[in-house]
C-alpha positions as CSV (number, residue, x, y, z in Angstrom):
1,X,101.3,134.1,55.1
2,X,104.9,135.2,56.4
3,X,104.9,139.0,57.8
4,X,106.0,141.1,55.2
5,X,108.2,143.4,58.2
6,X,109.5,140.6,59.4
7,X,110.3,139.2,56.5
8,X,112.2,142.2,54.7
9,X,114.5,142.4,58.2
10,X,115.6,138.9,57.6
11,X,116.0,139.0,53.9
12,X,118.2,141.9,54.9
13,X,120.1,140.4,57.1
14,X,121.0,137.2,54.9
15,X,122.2,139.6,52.2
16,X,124.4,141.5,54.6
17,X,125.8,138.0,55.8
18,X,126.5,136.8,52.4
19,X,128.2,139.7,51.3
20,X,131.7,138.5,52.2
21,X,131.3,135.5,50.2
22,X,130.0,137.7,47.3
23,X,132.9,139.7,44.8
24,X,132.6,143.3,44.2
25,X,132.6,145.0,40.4
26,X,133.5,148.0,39.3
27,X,131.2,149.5,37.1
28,X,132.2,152.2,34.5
29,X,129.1,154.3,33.6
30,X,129.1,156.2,31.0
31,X,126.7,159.7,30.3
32,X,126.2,161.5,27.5
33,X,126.4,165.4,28.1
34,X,123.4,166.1,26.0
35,X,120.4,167.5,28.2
36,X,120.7,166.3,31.7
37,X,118.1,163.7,31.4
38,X,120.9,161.5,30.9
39,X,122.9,162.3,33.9
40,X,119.6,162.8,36.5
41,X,118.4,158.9,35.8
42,X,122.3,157.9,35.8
43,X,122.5,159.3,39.9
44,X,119.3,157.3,40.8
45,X,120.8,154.1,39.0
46,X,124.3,154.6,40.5
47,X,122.8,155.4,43.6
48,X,121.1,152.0,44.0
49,X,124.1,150.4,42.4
50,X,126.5,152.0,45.2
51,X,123.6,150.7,47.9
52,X,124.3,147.5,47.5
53,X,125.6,145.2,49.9
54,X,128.4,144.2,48.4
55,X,130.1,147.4,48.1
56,X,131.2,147.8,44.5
57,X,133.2,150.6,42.8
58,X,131.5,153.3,40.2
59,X,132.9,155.5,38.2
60,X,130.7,157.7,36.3
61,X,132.4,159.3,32.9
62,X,130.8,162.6,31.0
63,X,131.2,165.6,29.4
64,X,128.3,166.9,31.6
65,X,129.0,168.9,34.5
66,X,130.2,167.1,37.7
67,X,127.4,169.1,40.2
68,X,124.9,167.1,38.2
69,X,126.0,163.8,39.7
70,X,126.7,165.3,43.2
71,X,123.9,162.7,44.1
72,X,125.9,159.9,43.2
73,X,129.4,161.3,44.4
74,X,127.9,161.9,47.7
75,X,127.3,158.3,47.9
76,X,130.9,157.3,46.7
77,X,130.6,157.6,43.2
78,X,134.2,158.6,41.5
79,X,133.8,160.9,38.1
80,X,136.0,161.9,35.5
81,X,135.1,164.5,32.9
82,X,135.7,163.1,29.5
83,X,134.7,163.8,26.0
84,X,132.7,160.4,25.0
85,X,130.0,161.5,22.6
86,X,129.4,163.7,19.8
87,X,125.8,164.7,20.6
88,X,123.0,167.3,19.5
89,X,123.4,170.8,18.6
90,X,120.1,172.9,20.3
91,X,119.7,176.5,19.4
92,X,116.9,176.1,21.7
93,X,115.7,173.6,23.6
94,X,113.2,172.7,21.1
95,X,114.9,172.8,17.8
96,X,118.6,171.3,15.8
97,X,121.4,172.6,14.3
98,X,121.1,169.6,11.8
99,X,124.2,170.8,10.2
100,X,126.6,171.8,12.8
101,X,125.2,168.5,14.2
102,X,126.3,166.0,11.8
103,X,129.1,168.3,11.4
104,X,130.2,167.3,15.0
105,X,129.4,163.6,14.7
106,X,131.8,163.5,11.9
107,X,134.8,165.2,13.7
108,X,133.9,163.1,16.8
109,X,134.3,159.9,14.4
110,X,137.2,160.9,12.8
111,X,138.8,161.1,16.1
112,X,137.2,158.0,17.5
113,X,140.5,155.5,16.8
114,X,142.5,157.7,19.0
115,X,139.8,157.9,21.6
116,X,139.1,154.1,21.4
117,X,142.5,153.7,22.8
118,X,142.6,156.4,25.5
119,X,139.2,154.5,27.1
120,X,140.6,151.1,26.8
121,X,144.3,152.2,28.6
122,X,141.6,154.2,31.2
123,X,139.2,151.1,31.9
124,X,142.1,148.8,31.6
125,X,143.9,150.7,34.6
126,X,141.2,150.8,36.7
127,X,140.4,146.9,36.0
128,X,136.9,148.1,35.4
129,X,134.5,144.7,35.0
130,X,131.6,146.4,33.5
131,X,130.7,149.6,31.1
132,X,127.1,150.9,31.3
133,X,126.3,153.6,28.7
134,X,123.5,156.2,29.0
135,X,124.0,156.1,25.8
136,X,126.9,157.3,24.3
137,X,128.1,154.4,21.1
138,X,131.9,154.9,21.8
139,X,132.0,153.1,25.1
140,X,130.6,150.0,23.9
141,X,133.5,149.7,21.3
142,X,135.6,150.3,23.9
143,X,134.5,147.8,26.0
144,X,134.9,145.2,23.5
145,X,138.3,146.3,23.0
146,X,139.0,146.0,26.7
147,X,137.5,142.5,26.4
148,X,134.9,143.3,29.0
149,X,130.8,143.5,28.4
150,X,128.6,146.5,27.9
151,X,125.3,147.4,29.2
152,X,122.6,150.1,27.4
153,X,120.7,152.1,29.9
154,X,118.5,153.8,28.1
155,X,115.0,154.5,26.1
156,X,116.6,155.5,22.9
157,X,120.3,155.5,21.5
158,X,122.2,157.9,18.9
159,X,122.0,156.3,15.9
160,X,118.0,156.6,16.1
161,X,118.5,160.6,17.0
162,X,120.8,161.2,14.2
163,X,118.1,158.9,11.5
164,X,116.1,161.1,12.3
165,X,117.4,164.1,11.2
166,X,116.9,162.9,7.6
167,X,115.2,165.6,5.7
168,X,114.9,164.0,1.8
169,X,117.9,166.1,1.2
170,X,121.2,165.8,0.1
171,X,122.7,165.6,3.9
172,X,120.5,162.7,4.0
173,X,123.5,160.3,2.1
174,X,126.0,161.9,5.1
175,X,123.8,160.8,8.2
176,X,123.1,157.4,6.4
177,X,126.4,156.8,6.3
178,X,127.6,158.1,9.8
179,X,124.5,156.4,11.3
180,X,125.7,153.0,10.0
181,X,129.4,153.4,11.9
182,X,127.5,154.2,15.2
183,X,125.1,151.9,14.6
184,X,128.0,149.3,14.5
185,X,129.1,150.5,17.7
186,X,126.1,149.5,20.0
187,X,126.1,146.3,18.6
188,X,129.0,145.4,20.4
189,X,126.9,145.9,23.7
190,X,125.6,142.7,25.4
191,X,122.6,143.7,27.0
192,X,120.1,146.0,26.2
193,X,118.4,147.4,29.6
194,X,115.3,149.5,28.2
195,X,113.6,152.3,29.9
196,X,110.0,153.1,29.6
197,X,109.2,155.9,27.0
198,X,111.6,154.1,24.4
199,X,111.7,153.7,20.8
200,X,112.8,151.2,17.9
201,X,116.9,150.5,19.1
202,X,118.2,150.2,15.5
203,X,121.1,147.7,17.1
204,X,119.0,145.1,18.4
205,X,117.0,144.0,16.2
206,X,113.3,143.5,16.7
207,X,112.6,146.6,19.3
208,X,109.5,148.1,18.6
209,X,107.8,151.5,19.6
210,X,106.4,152.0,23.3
211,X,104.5,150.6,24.7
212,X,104.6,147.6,22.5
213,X,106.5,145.3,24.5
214,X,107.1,142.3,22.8
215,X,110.5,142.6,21.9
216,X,110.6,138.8,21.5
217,X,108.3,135.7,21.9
218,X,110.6,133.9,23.9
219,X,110.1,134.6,28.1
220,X,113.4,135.9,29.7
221,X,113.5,135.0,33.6
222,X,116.3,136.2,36.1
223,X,115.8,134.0,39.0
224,X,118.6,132.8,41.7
225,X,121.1,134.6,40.1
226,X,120.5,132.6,36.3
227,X,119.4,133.9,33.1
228,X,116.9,131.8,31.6
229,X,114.5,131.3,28.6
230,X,111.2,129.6,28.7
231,X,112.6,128.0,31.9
232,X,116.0,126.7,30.3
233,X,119.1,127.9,31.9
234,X,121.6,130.0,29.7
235,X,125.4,129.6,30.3
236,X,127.4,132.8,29.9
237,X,128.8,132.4,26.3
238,X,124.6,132.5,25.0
239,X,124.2,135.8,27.1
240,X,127.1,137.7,24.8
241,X,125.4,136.4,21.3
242,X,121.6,136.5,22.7
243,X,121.8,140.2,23.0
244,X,118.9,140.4,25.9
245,X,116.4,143.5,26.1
246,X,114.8,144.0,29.5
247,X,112.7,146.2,30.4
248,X,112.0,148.3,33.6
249,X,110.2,150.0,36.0
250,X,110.2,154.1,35.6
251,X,113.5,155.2,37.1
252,X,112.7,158.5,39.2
253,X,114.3,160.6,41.5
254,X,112.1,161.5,44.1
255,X,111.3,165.0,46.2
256,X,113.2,165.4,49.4
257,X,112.5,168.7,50.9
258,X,109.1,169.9,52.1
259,X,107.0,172.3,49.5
260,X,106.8,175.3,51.9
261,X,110.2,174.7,52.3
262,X,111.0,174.8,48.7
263,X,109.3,177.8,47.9
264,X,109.9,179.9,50.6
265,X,114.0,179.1,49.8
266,X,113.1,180.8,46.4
267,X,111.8,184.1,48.2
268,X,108.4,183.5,47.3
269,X,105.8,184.5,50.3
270,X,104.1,182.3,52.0
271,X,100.6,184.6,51.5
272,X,102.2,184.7,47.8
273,X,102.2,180.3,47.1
274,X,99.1,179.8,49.9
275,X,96.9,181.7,47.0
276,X,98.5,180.8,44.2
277,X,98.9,178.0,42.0
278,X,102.0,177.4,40.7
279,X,103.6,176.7,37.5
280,X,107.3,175.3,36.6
281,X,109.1,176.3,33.6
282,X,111.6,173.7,32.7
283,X,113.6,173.6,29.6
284,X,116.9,171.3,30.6
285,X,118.5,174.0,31.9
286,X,118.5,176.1,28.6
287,X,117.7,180.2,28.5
288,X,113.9,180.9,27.4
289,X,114.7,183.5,25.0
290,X,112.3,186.4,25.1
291,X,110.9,186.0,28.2
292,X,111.1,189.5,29.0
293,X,108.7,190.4,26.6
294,X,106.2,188.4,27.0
295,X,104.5,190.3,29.4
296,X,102.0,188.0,31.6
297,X,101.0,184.8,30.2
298,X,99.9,183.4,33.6
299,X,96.2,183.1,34.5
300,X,95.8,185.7,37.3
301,X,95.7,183.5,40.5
302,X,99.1,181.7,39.2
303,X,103.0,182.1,39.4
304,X,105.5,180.6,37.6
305,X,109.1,179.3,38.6
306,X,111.4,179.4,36.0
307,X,114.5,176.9,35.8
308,X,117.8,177.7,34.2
309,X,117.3,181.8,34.2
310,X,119.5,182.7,37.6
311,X,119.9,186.6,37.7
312,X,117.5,187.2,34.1
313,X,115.3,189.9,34.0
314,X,111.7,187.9,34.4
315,X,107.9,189.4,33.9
316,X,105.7,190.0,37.1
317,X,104.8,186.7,39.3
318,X,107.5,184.7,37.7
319,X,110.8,183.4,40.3
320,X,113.9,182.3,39.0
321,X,115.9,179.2,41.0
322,X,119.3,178.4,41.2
323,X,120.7,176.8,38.5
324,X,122.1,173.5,40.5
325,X,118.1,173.6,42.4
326,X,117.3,170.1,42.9
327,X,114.1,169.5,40.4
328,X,112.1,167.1,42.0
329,X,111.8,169.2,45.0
330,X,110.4,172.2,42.7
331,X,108.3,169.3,40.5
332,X,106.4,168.4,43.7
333,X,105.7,171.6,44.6
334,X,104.5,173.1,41.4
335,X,100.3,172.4,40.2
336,X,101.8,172.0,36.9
337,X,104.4,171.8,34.7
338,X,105.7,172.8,31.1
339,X,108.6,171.9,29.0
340,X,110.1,169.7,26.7
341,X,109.3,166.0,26.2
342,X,112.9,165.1,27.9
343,X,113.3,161.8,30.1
344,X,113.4,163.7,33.3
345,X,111.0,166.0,33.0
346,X,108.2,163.1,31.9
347,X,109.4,160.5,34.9
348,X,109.4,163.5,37.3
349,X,106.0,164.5,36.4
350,X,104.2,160.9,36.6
351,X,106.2,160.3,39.5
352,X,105.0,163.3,41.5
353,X,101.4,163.5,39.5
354,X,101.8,166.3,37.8
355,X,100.2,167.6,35.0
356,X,102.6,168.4,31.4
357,X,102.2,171.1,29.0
358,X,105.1,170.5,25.9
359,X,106.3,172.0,23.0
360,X,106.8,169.7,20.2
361,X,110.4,168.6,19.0
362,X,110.1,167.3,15.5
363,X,113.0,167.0,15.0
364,X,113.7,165.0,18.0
365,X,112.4,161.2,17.1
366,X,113.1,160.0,21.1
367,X,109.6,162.1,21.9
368,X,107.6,159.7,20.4
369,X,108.3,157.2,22.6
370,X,108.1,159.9,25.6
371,X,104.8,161.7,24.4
372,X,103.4,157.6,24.3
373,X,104.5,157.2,27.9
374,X,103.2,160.7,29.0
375,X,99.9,159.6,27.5
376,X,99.6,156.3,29.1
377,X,101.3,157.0,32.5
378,X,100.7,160.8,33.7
379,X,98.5,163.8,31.4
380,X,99.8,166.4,29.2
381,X,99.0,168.8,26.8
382,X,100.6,169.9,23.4
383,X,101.4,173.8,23.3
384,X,103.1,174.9,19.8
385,X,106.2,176.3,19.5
386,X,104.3,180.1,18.2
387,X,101.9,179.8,21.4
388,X,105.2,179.7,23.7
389,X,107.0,182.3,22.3
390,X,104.3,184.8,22.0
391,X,103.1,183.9,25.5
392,X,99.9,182.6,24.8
393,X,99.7,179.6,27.8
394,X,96.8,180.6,30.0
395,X,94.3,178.2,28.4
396,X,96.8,175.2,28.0
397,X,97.6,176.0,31.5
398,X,93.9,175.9,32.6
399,X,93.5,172.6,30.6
400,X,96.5,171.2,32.1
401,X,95.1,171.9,35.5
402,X,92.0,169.9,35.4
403,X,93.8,167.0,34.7
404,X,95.1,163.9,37.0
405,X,98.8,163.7,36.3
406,X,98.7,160.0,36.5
407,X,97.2,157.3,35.0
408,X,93.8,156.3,36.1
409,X,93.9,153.4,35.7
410,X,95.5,151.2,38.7
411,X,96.3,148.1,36.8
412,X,98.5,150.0,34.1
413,X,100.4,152.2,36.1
414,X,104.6,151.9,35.8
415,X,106.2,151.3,39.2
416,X,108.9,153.8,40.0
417,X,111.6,151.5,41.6
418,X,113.4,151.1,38.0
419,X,116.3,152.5,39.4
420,X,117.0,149.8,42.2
421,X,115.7,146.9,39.5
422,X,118.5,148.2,37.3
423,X,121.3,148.2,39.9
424,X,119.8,144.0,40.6
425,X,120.2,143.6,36.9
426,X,123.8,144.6,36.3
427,X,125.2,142.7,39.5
428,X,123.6,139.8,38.5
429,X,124.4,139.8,34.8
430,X,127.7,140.5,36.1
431,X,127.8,136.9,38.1
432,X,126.6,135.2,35.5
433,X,128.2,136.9,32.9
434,X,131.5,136.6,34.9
435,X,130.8,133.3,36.3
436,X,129.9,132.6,40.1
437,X,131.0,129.8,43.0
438,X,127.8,127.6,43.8
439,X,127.8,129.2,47.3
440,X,126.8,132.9,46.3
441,X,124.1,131.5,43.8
442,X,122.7,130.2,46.7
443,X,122.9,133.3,48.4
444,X,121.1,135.3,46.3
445,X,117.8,133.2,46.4
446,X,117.1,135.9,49.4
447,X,116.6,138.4,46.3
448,X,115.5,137.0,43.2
449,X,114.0,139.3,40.0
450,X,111.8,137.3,38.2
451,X,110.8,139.0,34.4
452,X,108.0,137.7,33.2
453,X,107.1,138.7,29.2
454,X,109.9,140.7,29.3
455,X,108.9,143.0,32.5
456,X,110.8,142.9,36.1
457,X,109.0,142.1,39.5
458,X,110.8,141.5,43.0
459,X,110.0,138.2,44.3
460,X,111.3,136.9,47.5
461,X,111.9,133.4,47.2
């Protein structure tokens, strides 16, 4: 058996050789400013994309704020604030405005021609060779426009969201309708790269509710640089009309900073957090309105940080953070936390092993596929909507307490490198998308990604 050590340094090494033979992209990712679920996976995905050895240019494109991507910028990233997708309207964090919803998807279509152009001038001009979408529709027309290939990162897309705000009535014919021109939109991506917690992907056929994974019954392998099926080796005009779906690891950004650290940056005493447990209040960044009513809710040897509240007026034992406060770091140091079934909030609790309390979203159809994945990988606990707003939590917060936060058993459990086997993905889908010289296929058996049934493994070769 090689040594592992030893063998990382020299796989290293090769890659950093090969790199000048090797051409650099430039990626175009674009981010939907709904929630920032989106844009938190996005900066651990970019990240590993801009860690590559072959240097490549990113570009990341929202209408979220640019201090949520600071991660990626920091790193090299270039972002440009842009209006790319129509998105949800959230009174709260829990509920839709299902008509001032559809009422902005269909301003946001009627403008879309006009937009269409202004993205494929943009990506055009910066000879982009790639558009990843995290997952706004318009960028994969756009793409195809451009005459370059698009990439889905994501558990769920739009046209899902908006289905699913079909209520038997007469708005119903409206969203059919609208649904079917977004629908048509994905369809002109080329690969679907699917994140755990997903649902059905009404443009690619066949996608079926996590964790059900068999998308297809044909094997798809990635190894030395080729896409494959059942072994046979797939030229790059069968990778545009295949339409591939791979799925991933968890993609998670992890804690950086030490938990006494954190919590004494928050103005919390140390006697205060050594006697305490602690809970975290996260509702993607949205105000909790009434909280100063609802007197104490806590169970008495408990405190609760509250996200998104900077400078509002909070009940005894609860601590506000900065809004820009880096959530992983408060994640790890909280005993448990409650929220909404959002993307981040679910990977950053099974990555740290954190218990979940939620309030339900019915209206939301994406937290199926994230309560399933919440289930199987970490521990949570359902708290309705009533129960929250009258302050009622100190027996879901009990229950949540004697619970693991990860799954139990071993042989199931997600790894949480999904971010770096995404960045693998897109360069190499890229080569052989793109085509590649003999030479740098050979150079990139030092770091193969093998999917077997669908699922992606590292395997040095």
């Amino acid at each position: 058996m090689p040594n592992k050590k030893n063998f990382s340094k020299v796989s290293t090494s090769r890659q950093r050789v090969s790199t000048k033979s090797r051409s650099s992209y430039v990626f175009c990712y674009y981010v939907s400013g709904h929630g920032f679920g989106h844009a938190t996976r996005v900066v651990q995905v970019a990240s590993e994309i801009l860690a590559l050895p072959r240097l490549h240019t990113l570009y990341i494109v929202s209408n979220a704020p640019e201090f949520i991507f600071q991660g990626a910028i920091s790193l090299g990233a270039r972002y440009r604030h842009a209006l790319i997708d129509a998105g949800v309207q959230q009174p709260r964090a829990y509920t839709v405005d299902r008509y001032q919803t559809i009422d902005d998807l269909e301003l946001f279509l009627k403008n879309r021609p006009d937009m269409i152009v202004r993205e494929v001038e943009w990506l055009k001009k910066i000879k982009a060779d790639i558009v990843l979408s995290d997952a706004p529709f318009l960028p994969c027309a756009a793409a195809a426009s451009a005459g370059i290939p698009s990439a889905i990162v994501s558990n769920f897309t739009f046209d899902a969201v908006y289905s699913g705000l079909c209520e038997g009535d007469e708005l119903d014919i409206t969203i059919k309708n609208l649904v079917e021109k977004v629908k048509d939109d994905y369809m002109k991506s080329e690969l679907l790269i699917r994140l755990p917690g997903y649902i059905p992907i009404p443009s690619y056929s066949g996608t079926q509710l996590y964790p059900d994974s068999n998308v297809t019954t044909k094997k798809i392998n990635l190894l030395n640089g080729r896409i494959t099926l059942n072994g046979s080796s797939i030229g790059s005009d069968r990778i545009s009309k295949r339409r591939n779906v791979v799925d991933v690891p968890l993609v998670v950004r992890k804690s950086k900073t030490p938990r006494n650290v954190v919590l004494s940056n928050l103005g919390i005493p140390k006697e205060i957090f050594d006697t305490h447990k602690i809970l975290l209040v996260s509702f993607g960044g949205q105000n909790l309105v009434g909280i100063e009513e609802w007197g104490s809710p806590l169970p008495d040897d408990w405190i609760a940080i509250v996200c998104g509240n900077p400078g509002a007026v909070l009940p005894d034992r609860f601590y506000s953070c900065a809004k820009d406060a880096y959530i992983p770091d408060l994640t790890n140091a909280a005993d448990a936390v409650m929220g909404k079934l959002g993307y981040g909030t679910c990977s950053e609790c099974i990555g740290h092993g954190k218990p979940f309390i939620y309030v339900p979203r019915p209206q939301f159809i994406e937290e199926y596929g994230l309560r399933n994945l919440m289930e199987t990988q970490g521990s949570c606990v359902e708290m309705s909507k009533d129960h929250f707003e009258s302050g009622q939590w100190k027996e879901y917060i009990l229950k949540a307490c004697d619970m693991p936060g990860v799954c139990q058993n071993i042989e199931k459990r997600l790894s949480h490198d999904g971010g770096k086997v995404v960045a693998n993905i897109v360069e190499q889908f890229l080569d052989e998308r793109l085509g590649t010289t003999r030479k740098t296929r050979k150079a990139r058996r030092t770091n193969a990604l093998v999917y077997n049934n669908n699922r992606a493994v590292s395997q040095p070769s």
